[in-house]
Steps between C-alpha positions, in 0.01 A plus 500: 500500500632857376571725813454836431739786608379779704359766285569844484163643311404814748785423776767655288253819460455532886908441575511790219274716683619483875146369547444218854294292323822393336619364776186319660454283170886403460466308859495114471130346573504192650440206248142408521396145485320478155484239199760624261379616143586393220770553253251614279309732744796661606615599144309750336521585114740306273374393153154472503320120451354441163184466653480807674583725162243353343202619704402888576413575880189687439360493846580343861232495797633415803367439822683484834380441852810481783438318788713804706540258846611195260713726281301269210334596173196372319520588146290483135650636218278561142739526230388567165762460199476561125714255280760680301535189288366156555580328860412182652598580880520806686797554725518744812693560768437370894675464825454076552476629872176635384260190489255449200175363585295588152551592158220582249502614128198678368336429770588113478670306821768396348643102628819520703692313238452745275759767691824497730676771701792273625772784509284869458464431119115396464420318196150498371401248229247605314172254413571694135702620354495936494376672149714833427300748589280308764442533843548316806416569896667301735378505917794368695389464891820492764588587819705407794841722660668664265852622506642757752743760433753533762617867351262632267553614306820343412383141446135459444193368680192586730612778800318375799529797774325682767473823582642657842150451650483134349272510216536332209745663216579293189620571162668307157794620323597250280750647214767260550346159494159629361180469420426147552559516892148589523310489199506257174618734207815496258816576698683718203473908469327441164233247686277850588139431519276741310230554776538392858234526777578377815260428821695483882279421725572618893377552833308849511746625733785492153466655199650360189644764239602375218634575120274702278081627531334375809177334332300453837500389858263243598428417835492131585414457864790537715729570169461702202650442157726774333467479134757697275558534138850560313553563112834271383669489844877362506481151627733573822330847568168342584474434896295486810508721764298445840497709795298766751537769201349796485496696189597881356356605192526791245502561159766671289412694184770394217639762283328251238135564575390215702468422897735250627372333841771528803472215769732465830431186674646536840494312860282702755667703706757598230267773390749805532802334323250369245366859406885585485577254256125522303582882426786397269313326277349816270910587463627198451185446258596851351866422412467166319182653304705794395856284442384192370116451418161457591486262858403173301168403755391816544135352432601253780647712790886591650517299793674387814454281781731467838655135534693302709781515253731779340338479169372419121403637212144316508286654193287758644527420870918564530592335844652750757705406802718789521402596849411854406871665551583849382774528261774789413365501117146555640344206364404165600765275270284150552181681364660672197708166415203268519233731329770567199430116432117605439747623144753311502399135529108553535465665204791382309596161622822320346471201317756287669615553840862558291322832434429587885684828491244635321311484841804579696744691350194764393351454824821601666568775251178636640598594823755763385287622245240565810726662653648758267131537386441621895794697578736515224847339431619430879311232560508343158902519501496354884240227390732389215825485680398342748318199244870526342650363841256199403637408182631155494576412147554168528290391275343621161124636570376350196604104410314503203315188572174411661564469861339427816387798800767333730836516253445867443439564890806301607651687720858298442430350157284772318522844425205579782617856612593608187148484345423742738792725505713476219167479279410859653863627449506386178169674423640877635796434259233408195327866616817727490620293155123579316364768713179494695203579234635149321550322798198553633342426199656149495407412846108622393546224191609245687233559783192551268618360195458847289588845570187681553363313768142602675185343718413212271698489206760238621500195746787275646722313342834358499838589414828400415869611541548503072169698511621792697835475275299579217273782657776706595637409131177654363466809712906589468536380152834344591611155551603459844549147570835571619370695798273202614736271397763587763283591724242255493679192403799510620605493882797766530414864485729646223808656626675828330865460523644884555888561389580886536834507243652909520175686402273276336270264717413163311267312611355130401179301555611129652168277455499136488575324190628856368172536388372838345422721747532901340324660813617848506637657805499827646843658667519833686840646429538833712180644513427391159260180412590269170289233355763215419315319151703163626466361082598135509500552884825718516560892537776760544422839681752830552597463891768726577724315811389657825122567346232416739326173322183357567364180334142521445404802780136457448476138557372383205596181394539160705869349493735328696612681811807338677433728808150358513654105456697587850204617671292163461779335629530680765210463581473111467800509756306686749218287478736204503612644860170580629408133463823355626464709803146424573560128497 
C-alpha cells in the first residue's frame, strides 16, 4: 500500500504568512485505529479508465444521513450518465470500507453478481449493453464509517470534532485522496458532474451548509433535511459541513449588473470575528471582478463556513479555519487564497492533476495581487519575497504526463511547493515581460475560455498547461515556449552568470540543457536604467569599474539566487537543531 507524504497544500501558505494555524496542523495526531484504504482510494487522478471516458456525468443525487454518536453514514447516491460512445459496464469510484447493500439501474435491483467493489474501483455490468447517446441512472445504497482525517486537510477524510461547549462539529475535505471517501463518483478532475444536489440530514440543533443554492429545508421530526443545488462542481470541492451554525447574509452588487448572494456560516458565539471576516467579502469580491472576471457562481452565492480544519477551496462554500487573526497586509490570507480557487480551479479546472498549478500557482499569485490592489507595491513585493524563500526547485512543476494528486503534492518526491510558489513567481515575471493589459487578458481566457466574459455567456471548463501556452501566444503574438519551457518544465531556475571585464559587464543566461532562454534583463548603472535584449541568451552593457550596478532593481524576473540557496539551508540546520534538542 502507497504511503503518502505529508502534504504541504495550505501549510506552506500559513508558514508564509506568520499565521498559528500553521503550527497547530503540522503537530503529529495520534494514528487512529481504522481499516486502511485502498491503493486505489488513496490515489486520485492518473489516466482515466476506459469506462469512465465513455460516459458524461450529467447529474448526481446524493443523500447522506450521519449517525453523529457512531461517527457512521447511511448513504444513496442517484447517478445519472449519458454514454459518450457505446459501454457495457459503468465504473465508479468507492472506498471498500464503505459497504454496498443495493444497486439498481433504471430503477431495476440489480443481482449482486452483476457488480464488485473489491479495492474502491466499482464495476457495474450492465444487463445491456449502453447505446451512444442513451441514458442510464444508477441508485447505489452504502453506508457504514468512513475514513477519518487525522490533519485535514492534509490527508483526506470525515473531521469528527466538537466545539468548546461539546457540540457536534464535522466537516469533509477530501482533495488528496478524493471524492470516493464519501460518495460514488469518478475520482479524476475531468470526472465533474453536471448537476449535483445533495440532501444532509441532521439533528435540528446543526445546520448543514453546503455547495451551491439551498433548494429547501424540510423538517422531519426531530431532524430536518438540507437540500442544496450546485452547477458542475469539481469532484473534490463538494463536501459536508455539520455544526451549531448560524448564518450572515448580504448581497453584493457586481460591477456586471447582477446580485451575487454573500453567506458566512459561523459557530455561535463567534459572531464578532465573523462580521470581521464577512465585511471583506464585497473587496475581496471587488478585486477579482475588476482583475480577473465575473465571480463564476454568482447565480449561486460567495460563501464560507467555519470548520474544524485550516481550510479548502470547496465550490461555493470555501472552508475557513483560520481562527480569525489580523494580519500586517490587512487581509485575511486563508479567505483570499481559498476563494481565488472559486477562478482558478472552480471555474477553470485542469485536466490532469500534472496541470495543478493552474489552481495553485494562480491561486498563490493572488495573494500579492490582493495586496498591491489594497495598498500598493509594499505588500505585493513583501508577499513575493517571502514565497521566493519557498522555492524548492527540485523538481520540474510540469512532468508532462498524466499523474496522480499525490506525486505532484510530494513533499520529498514532487514539486509540491513549487506549484504554489514558483508558479506565482513565475507569473509576476510573465507580467513585467508582456505588461499587464495582456496578462490579464490571458488569465481572463484561460478562466472563461474567451475574453469578454459576462453573467451567462460562459460556464466551467477545463484546462491544460499547452492551452495557456497558446493563449498567451495569441494575445502577445509571440512564441514563448521558451519562457514556460524553463520555467515550467524544468526544475532549476535559470541562472545569469555576471563577468564585469574593464568597462563592459557581460552577462549570460545558464538554463538546463542550454536551452533558449532570451529573457531580457534590466541593469541600473549609476542612476541610469538599461534594458539588456539577452539575444541567444547573452548581452554586453557599458559599466565603467567602480559604477554602482544593480541586476534587475525592480525585481522582475525569477532566477537563481545563490544568497537565497544559503538561506534554506540555514534554515534546514536550525530546524535540524530544534529537533535534536527537543528529543
Amino acid at each position: 500500500m502507497t504511503i503518502l507524504r505529508p502534504r504541504l497544500l495550505t501549510l506552506g501558505l500559513a508558514a508564509l504568512l506568520g499565521t498559528s494555524a500553521a503550527f497547530a496542523a503540522d503537530t503529529p495526531a495520534k494514528p487512529l485505529a481504522q481499516p486502511p484504504i485502498s491503493e486505489l482510494t488513496q490515489r486520485s487522478g492518473g489516466v482515466m479508465p476506459a469506462e469512465q471516458r465513455r460516459v458524461n456525468f450529467d447529474h448526481a443525487e446524493l443523500h447522506f444521513t450521519p449517525d453523529i454518536a457512531k461517527q457512521t453514514l447511511d448513504a444513496t447516491a442517484r447517478l445519472t450518465f449519458t454514454a459518450r460512445e457505446a459501454t457495457d459496464a459503468l465504473v465508479l469510484d468507492l472506498d471498500h470500507n464503505l459497504a454496498i447493500s443495493d444497486i439498481s439501474l433504471d430503477g431495476k435491483p440489480l443481482a449482486a453478481s452483476t457488480w464488485s467493489n473489491p479495492d474502491g474501483r466499482l464495476r457495474i455490468q450492465l444487463p445491456a449493453p449502453l447505446a451512444k447517446g442513451s441514458k442510464a441512472v444508477v441508485e447505489i445504497h452504502y453506508g457504514g464509517k468512513p475514513h477519518v482525517a487525522q490533519r485535514a486537510p492534509w490527508d483526506g477524510g470525515f473531521v469528527w470534532a466538537k466545539t468548546e461547549d461539546g457540540q457536534p462539529w464535522i466537516a469533509t475535505a477530501v482533495e488528496g485522496e478524493g471524492c470516493d471517501l464519501f460518495w460514488p463518483c469518478i475520482d479524476h478532475p475531468q470526472g465533474k458532474p453536471d448537476l449535483v444536489d445533495t440532501y444532509i440530514t441532521v439533528p435540528k440543533t446543526l445546520a448543514a451548509p453546503g455547495n451551491g443554492v439551498l433548494v429547501d429545508i424540510k423538517d422531519e421530526g426531530e431532524n430536518h433535511t438540507y437540500h442544496w443545488r450546485a452547477k458542475h462542481p469539481t469532484t473534490y470541492a463538494i463536501s459536508l459541513n455539520i455544526g451549531p451554525f448560524d448564518v450572515l447574509k448580504g448581497d453584493y452588487h457586481s460591477r456586471y449588473g447582477n446580485t451575487i448572494p454573500m453567506q458566512m456560516w459561523y459557530l455561535r458565539g463567534h459572531e464578532a470575528q465573523a462580521k470581521q471576516l464577512f465585511g471583506e467579502f464585497p473587496r475581496m469580491l471587488d478585486f477579482f471582478e475588476e482583475q480577473i472576471g465575473p465571480y463564476p457562481f454568482g447565480d449561486e452565492k460567495m460563501g464560507v463556513v467555519e470548520t474544524p480544519h485550516l481550510g479548502m477551496e470547496h465550490q461555493t462554500i470555501n472552508a475557513y479555519g483560520n481562527g480569525y487573526p489580523r494580519s500586517e497586509y490587512g487581509f485575511d490570507w486563508l479567505l483570499q487564497h481559498e476563494f481565488s480557487h472559486e477562478w482558478f480551479g472552480n471555474q477553470v479546472t485542469n485536466t490532469d492533476w500534472d496541470d495543478m498549478w493552474i489552481h495553485e500557482g494562480f491561486g498563490t499569485y493572488m495573494q500579492p495581487l490582493y495586496g498591491q490592489y489594497l495598498y500598493g507595491d509594499m505588500p505585493y513585493f513583501s508577499m513575493l519575497q517571502n514565497e521566493r524563500s519557498m522555492v524548492k526547485d527540485a523538481y520540474p512543476i510540469v512532468a508532462g504526463r498524466s499523474q496522480f494528486e499525490h506525486e505532484v503534492y510530494d513533499a520529498d518526491h514532487g514539486p509540491a511547493n513549487d506549484i504554489y510558489y514558483k508558479g506565482s513567481l513565475m507569473l509576476h515575471t510573465l507580467r513585467q515581460m508582456i505588461g499587464d493589459k495582456a496578462f490579464f487578458e490571458t488569465v481572463r481566457r484561460l478562466v472563461y475560455g474567451r475574453p469578454d466574459p459576462k453573467p451567462g455567456n460562459f460556464a466551467p471548463h477545463y484546462a491544460t498547461t499547452k492551452d495557456y501556452i497558446d493563449i498567451v501566444h495569441q494575445v502577445t503574438g509571440k512564441d514563448l515556449g521558451w519562457f514556460f519551457d524553463v520555467y515550467l518544465y524544468q526544475a532549476a531556475l535559470p541562472k545569469l552568470d555576471m563577468k564585469h571585464e574593464g568597462n563592459v559587464l557581460n552577462l549570460r543566461w545558464e538554463v538546463p540543457q542550454n536551452k533558449p532562454f532570451p529573457m531580457p534583463i534590466e541593469v541600473q548603472v549609476g542612476e541610469t536604467l538599461h534594458t539588456v535584449p539577452m539575444t541567444n541568451g547573452e548581452g554586453h552593457l557599458d559599466a565603467p569599474a567602480g559604477a554602482l550596478v544593480i541586476i534587475d532593481p525592480r525585481s522582475k524576473v525569477l532566477r537563481d539566487l545563490p544568497h537565497m540557496a544559503e538561506f534554506q539551508q540555514w534554515k534546514k540546520e536550525q530546524a535540524a537543531k530544534k529537533a535534536k534538542a527537543a528529543k
